[in-house]
N, CA, C and O atoms as a DFTB+ gen file, in Angstrom:
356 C
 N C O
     1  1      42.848     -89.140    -126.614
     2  2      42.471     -87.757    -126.758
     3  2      43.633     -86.828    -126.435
     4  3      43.886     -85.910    -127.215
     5  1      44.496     -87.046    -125.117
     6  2      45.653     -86.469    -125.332
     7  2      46.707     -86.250    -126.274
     8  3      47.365     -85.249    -126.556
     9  1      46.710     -87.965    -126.886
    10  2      47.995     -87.315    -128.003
    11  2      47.465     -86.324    -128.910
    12  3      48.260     -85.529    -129.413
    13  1      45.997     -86.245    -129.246
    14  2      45.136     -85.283    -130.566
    15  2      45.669     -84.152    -130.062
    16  3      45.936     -83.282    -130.891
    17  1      45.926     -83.899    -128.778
    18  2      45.873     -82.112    -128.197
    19  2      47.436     -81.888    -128.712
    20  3      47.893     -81.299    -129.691
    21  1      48.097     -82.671    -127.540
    22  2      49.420     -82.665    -128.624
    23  2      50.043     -82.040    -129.736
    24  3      50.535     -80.952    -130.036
    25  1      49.773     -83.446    -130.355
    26  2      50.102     -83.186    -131.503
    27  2      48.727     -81.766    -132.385
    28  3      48.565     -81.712    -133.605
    29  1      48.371     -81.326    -131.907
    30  2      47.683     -79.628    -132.066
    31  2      48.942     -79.214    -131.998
    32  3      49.837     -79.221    -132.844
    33  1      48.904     -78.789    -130.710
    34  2      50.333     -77.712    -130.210
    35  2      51.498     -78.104    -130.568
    36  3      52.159     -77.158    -130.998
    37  1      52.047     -79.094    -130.580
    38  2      53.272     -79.976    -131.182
    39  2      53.428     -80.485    -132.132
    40  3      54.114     -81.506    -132.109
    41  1      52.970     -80.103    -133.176
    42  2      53.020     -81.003    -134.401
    43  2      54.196     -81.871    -134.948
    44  3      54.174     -82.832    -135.718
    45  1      55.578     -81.030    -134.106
    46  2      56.523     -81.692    -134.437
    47  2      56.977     -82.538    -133.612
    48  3      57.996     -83.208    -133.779
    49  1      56.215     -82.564    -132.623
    50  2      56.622     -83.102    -131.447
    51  2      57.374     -82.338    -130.167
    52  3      57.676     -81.156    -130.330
    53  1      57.643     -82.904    -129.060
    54  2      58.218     -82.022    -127.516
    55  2      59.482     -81.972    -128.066
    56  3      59.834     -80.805    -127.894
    57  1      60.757     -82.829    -128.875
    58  2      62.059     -83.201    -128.767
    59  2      62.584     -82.243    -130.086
    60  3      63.786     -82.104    -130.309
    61  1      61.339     -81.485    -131.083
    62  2      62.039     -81.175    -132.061
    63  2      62.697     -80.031    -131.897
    64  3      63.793     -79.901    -132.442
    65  1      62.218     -79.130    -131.216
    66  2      63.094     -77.837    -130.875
    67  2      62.309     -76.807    -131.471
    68  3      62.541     -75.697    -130.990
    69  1      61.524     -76.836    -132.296
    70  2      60.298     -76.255    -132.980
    71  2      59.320     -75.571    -131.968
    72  3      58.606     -76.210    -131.194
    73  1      59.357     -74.272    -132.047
    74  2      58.859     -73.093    -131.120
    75  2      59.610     -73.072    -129.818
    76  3      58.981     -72.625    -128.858
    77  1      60.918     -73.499    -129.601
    78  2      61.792     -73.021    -128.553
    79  2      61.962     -72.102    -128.854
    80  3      61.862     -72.030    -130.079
    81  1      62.241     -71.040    -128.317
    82  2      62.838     -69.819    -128.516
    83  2      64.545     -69.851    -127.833
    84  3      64.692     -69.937    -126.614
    85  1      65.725     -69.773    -128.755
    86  2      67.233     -69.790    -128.929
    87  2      67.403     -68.294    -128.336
    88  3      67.421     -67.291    -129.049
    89  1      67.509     -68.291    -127.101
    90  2      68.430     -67.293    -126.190
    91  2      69.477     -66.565    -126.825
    92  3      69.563     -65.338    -126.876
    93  1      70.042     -67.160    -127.168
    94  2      71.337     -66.972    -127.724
    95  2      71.779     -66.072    -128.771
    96  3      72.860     -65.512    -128.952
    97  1      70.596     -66.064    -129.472
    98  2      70.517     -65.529    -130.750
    99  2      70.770     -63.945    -130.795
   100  3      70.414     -63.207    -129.877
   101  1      71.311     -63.570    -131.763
   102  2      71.765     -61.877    -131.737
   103  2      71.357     -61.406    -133.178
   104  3      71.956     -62.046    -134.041
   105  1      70.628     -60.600    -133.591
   106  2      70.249     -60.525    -135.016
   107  2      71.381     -59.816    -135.763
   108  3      72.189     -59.285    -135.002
   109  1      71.579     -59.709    -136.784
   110  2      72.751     -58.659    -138.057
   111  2      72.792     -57.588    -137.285
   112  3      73.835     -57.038    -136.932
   113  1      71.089     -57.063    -136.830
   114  2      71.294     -55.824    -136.896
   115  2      71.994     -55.383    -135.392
   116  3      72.939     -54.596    -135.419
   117  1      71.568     -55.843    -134.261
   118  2      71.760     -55.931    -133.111
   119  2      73.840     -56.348    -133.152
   120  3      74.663     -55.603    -132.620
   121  1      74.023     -56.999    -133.527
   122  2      75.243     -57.157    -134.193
   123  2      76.418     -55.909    -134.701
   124  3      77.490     -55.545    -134.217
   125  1      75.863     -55.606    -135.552
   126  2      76.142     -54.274    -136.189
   127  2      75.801     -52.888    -135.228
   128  3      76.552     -51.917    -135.331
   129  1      74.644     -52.850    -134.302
   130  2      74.995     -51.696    -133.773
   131  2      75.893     -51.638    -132.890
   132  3      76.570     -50.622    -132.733
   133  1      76.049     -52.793    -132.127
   134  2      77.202     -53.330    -130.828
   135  2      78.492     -53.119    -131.419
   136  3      79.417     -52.669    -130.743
   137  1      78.600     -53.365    -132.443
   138  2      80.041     -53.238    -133.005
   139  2      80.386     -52.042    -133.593
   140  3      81.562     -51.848    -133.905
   141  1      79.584     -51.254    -133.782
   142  2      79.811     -49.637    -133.826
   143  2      80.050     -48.793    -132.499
   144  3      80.960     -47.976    -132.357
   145  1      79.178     -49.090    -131.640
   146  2      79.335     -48.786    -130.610
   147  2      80.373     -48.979    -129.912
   148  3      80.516     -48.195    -128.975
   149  1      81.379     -49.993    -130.094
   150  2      82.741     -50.226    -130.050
   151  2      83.468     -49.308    -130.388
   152  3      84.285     -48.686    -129.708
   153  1      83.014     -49.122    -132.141
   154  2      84.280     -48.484    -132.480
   155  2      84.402     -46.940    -132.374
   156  3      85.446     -46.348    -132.649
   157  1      82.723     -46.036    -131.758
   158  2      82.605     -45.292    -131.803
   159  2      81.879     -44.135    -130.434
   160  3      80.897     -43.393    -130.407
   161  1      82.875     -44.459    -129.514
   162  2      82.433     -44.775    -128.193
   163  2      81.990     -43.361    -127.788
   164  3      81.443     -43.086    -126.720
   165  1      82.393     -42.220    -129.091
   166  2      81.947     -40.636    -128.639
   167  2      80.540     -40.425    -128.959
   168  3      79.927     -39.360    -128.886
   169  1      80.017     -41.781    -129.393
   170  2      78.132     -41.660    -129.851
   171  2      77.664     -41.929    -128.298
   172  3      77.053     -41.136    -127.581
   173  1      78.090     -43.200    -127.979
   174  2      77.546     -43.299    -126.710
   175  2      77.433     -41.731    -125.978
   176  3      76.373     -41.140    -125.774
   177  1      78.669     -41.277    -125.675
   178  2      79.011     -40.050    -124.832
   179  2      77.998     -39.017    -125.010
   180  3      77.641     -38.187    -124.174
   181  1      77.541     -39.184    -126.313
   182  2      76.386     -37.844    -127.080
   183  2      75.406     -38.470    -127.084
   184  3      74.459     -37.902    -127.628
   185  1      75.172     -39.695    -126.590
   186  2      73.497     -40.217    -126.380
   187  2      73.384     -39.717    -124.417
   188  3      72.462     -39.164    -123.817
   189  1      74.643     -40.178    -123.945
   190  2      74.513     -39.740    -122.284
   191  2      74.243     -38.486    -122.219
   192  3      73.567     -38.079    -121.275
   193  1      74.724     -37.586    -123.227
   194  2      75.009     -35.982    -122.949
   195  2      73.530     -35.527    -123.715
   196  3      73.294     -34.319    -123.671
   197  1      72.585     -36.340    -124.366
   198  2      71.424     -36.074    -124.754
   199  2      70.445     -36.461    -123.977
   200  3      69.371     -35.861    -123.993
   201  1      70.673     -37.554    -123.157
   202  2      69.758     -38.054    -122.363
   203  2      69.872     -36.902    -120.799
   204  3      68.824     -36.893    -120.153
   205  1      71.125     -35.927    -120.174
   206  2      71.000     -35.193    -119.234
   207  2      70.058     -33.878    -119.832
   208  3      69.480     -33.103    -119.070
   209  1      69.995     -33.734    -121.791
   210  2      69.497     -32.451    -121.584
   211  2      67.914     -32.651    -121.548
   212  3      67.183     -31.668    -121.425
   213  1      67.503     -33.679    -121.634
   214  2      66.067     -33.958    -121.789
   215  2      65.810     -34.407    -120.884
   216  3      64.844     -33.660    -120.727
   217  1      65.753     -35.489    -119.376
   218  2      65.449     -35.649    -118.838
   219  2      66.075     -35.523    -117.337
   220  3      65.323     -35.837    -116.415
   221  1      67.417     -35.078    -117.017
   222  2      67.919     -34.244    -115.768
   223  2      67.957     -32.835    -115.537
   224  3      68.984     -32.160    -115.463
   225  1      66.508     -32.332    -115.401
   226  2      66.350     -31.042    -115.198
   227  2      66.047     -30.892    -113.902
   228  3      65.560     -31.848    -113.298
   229  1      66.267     -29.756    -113.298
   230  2      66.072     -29.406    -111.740
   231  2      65.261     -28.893    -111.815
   232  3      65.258     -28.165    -112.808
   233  1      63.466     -28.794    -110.566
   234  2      62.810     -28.283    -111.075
   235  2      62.976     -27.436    -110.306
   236  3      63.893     -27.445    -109.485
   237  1      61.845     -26.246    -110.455
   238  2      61.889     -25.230    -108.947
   239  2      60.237     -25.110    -108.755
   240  3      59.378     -24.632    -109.495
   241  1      60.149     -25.806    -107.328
   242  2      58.952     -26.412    -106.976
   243  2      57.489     -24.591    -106.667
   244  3      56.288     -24.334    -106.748
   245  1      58.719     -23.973    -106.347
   246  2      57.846     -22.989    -105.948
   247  2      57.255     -22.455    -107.246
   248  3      56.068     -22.195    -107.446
   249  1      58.256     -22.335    -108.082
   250  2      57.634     -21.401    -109.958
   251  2      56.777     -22.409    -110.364
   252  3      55.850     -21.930    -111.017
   253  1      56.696     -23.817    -110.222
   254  2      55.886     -24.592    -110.377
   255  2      54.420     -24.812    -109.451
   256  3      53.515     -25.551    -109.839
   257  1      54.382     -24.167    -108.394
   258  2      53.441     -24.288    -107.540
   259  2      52.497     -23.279    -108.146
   260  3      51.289     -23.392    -108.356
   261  1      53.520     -22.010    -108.444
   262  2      52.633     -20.507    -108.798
   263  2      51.902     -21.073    -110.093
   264  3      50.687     -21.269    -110.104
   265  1      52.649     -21.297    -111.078
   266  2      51.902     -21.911    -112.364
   267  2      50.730     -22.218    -112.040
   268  3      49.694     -21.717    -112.478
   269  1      50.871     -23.258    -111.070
   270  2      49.349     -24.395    -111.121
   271  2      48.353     -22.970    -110.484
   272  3      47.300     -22.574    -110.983
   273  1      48.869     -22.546    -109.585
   274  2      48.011     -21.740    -108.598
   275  2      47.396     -20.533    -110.043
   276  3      46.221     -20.465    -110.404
   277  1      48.128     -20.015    -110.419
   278  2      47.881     -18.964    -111.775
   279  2      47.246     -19.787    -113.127
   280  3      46.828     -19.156    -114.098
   281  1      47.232     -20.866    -113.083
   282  2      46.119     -21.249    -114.470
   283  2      45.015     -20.803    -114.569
   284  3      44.443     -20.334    -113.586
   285  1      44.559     -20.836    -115.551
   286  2      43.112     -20.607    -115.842
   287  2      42.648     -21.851    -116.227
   288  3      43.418     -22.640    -116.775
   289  1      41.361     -22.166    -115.989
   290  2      41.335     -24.034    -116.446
   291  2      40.133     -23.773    -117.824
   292  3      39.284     -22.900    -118.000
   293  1      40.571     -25.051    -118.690
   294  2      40.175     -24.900    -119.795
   295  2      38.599     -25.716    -119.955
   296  3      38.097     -26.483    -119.133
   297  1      38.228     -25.430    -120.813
   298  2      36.637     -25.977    -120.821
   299  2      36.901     -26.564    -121.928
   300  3      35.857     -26.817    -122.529
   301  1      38.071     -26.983    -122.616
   302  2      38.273     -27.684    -123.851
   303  2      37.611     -27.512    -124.755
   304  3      37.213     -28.551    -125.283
   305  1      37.121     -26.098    -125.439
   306  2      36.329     -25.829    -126.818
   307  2      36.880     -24.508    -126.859
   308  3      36.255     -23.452    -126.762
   309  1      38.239     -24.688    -127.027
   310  2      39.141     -22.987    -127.000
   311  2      38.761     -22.236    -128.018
   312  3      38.787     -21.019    -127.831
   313  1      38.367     -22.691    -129.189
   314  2      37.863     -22.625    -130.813
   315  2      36.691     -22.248    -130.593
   316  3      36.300     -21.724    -131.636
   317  1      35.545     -22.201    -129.479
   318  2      34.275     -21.682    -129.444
   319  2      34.550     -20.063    -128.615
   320  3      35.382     -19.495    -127.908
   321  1      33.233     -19.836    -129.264
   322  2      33.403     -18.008    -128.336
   323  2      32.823     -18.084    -127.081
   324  3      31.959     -18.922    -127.335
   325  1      32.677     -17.825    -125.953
   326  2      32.303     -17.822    -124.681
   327  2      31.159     -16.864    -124.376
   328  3      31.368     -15.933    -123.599
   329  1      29.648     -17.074    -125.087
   330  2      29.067     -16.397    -125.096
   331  2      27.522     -16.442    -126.294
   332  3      27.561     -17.285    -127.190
   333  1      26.950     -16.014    -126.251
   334  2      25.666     -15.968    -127.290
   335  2      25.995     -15.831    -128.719
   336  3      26.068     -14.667    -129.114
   337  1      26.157     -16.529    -129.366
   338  2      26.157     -15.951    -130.760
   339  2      25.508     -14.962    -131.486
   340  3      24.287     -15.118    -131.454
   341  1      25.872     -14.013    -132.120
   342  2      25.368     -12.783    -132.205
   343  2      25.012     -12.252    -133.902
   344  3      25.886     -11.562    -134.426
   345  1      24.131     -12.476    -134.482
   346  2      23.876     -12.302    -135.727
   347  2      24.178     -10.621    -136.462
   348  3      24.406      -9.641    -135.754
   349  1      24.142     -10.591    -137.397
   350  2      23.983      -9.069    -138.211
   351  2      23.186      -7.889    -137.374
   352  3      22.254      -8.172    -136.621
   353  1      23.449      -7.120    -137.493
   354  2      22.675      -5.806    -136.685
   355  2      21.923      -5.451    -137.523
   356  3      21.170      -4.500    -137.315
């Protein structure tokens, strides 16, 4: 009954190498961007200099405190009127 399970999962057997996964491996594309990135090292510089303007911001805790303190909270039906509906006069 064991070898049946086996050979399920192994059809090719433990020794064939069949569903190892090769570490090693680097695709074209992965390939090709590494080697641009070589030759074009002022992209990197403008991905670093894109990544400070989007996510290294300083906050200021107090203008942020007032915000929360100054919301108005939403009842999530902004699109409805707040009130009786009111027919023709």
């Amino acid at each position: 009954m064991n070898n049946f399970f086996n050979s399920l999962f192994h059809p090719y057997g433990d020794k064939s190498g069949h569903g190892v996964m090769d570490r090693g491996f680097v695709s074209n594309h992965t390939r090709f961007i590494d080697h641009f990135l070589e030759e074009h090292p002022e992209v990197v510089k403008d991905q670093h200099k894109g990544w400070h303007i989007y996510w290294d911001k300083q906050v200021d805790q107090v203008a942020q405190k007032k915000a929360e303190l100054d919301s108005v909270p939403d009842d999530g039906y902004g699109f409805h009127s707040h009130g009786p509906l009111k027919g023709p006069e």
